[in-house]
N, C-alpha and C positions, 0 to 999 in steps of 0.2 A: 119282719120288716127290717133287714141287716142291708146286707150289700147292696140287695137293687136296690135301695134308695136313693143311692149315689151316684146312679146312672151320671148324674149331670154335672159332680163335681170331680171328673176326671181329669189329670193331670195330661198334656201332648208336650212329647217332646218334638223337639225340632228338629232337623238335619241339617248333619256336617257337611260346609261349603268345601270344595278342594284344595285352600288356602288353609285349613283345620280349623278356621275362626267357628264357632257354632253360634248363628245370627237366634233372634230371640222366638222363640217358641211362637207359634200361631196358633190361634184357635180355631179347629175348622166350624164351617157352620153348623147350626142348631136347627135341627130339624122337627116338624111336629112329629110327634110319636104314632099318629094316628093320620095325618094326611100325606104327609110330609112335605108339607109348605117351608121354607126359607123360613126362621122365626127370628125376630127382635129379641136383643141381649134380655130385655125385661118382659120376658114372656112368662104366660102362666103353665100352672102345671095341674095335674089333677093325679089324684089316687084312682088307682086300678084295683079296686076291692079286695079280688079273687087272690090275686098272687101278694098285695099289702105291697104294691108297686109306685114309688112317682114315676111318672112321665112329663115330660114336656108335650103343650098343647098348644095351637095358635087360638085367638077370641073365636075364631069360628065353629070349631070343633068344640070350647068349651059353654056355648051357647047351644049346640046342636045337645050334649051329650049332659042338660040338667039334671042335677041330683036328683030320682026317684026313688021310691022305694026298693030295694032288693037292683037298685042297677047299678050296670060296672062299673062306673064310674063315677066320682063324686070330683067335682070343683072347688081346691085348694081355693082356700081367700087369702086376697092377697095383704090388709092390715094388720098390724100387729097392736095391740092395745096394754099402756100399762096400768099399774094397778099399785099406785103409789099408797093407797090407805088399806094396803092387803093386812090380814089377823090372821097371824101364826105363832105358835110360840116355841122355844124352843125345845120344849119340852116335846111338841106334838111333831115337830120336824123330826126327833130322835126315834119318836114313835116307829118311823117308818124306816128305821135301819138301815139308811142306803149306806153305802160307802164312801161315798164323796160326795158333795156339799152341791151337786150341779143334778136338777132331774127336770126330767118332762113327763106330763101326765094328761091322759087324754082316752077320751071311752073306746073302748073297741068293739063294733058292733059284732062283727061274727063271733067274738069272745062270749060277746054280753056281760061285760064287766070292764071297768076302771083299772088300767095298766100304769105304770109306774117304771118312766126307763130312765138311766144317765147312762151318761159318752164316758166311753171308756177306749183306751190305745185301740182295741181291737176293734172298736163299733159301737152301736147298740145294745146293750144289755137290758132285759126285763127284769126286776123283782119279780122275785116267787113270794115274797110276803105279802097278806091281804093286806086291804088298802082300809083298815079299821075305823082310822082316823077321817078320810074322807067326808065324810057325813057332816061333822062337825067341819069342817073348813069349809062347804058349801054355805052351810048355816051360820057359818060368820062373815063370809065374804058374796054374795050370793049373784054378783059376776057372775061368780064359776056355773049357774045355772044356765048361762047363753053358750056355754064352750058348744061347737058343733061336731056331733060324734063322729069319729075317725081322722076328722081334718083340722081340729084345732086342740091345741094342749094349751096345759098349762106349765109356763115354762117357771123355773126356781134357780134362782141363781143365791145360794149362801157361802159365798167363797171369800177366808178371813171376816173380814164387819160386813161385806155385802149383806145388803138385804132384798134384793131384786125380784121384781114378781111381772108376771106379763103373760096373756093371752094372746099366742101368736100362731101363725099357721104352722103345721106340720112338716112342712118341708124346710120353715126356719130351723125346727129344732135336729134335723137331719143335717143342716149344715154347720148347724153349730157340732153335730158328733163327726163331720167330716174336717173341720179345721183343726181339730184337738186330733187326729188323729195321722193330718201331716206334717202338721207340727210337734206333736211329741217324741219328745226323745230319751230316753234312760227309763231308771224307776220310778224317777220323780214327776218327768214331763219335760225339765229345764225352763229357763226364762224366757223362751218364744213363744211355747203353746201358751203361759199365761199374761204375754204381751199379745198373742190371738185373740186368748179370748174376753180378753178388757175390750179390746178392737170392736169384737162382737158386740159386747154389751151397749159399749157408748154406741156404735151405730144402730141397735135394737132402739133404745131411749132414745137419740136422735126424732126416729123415723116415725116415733109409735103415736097412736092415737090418748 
């Protein structure tokens, strides 16, 4: 679940007027993936099981195409919920090796196991280390037992004192590895990706349940 994911966080550019002035980017419209209805800016989206695909969907199409068992489709939710009295320690965050202080985590059912990714320049990256410690953050925060497999994670934000935790749909945490990744610049990232992704966060907190 790398590239397609981002189907819908493509950049357009705009064309040069004859005068050279280049007027400001337009976004063309958004189409359902599946009807192709005209869609509203705040439209939903759904995972496409098979290929680990978001798409964009109009209400109609994601009322036709309910989550069943074994079908292609599942219906991204659209809240995001925090979880200000989250237990972790840092000990048990280390446990899991990541590389940087940013992950999402969330069941993968044709896996059949609990995946572990952060945003990186490139994308998506999965940990190949098992998820040992899981068990035990279930067991202390036990939220995590509503997350809904494939389409909701749990997202982890430990960057400097942060300590941010939140149940948020899956194609949040795809945009949040698509803003870090047009915004990063050098080895470091620079000071915009992480004036992004403050941005993100305060507006995740904003919004959440």
């Amino acid at each position: 679940m790398r590239d397609s994911a981002f189907t819908t966080l493509r950049r357009f550019a705009g064309t040069v007027q004859n005068s050279g002035a280049a007027p400001p980017a337009t976004k063309p419209e958004e189409r359902c993936e599946l009807c192709g209805i005209v869609l509203h800016p705040e439209h939903r989206h759904m995972l496409e099981m098979a290929k680990r695909k978001i798409v964009c969907a109009c209400d109609a199409c994601t009322t036709t195409f309910v989550p069943v068992v074994e079908g292609r489709f599942k219906v991204i939710p659209r809240d995001a919920r925090a979880l200000p009295d989250f237990r972790m320690s840092d000990s048990e965050w280390e446990s899991l090796a990541l590389p940087i202080s940013l992950a999402f985590f969330f069941y993968n059912t044709p896996g059949k196991k609990m995946v572990a990714m952060y945003p990186s320049p490139a994308g998506a990256t999965e940990s190949l280390l098992p998820l040992t410690s899981w068990e035990t953050l279930v067991a202390n925060n036990p939220a995590l037992r509503t997350l809904e497999p494939d389409v909701e994670a749990l997202l982890i934000n430990r960057v400097k004192e942060t300590r941010a935790h939140f149940i948020v749909p899956i194609d949040k945490c795809f945009e949040l590895v698509g803003t870090i990744r047009m915004h990063w610049r050098g080895l470091s990232g620079g000071e915009e990706v992480w004036n992004a992704i403050d941005k993100f966060f305060a507006g995740l907190k904003e919004n959440a349940r």
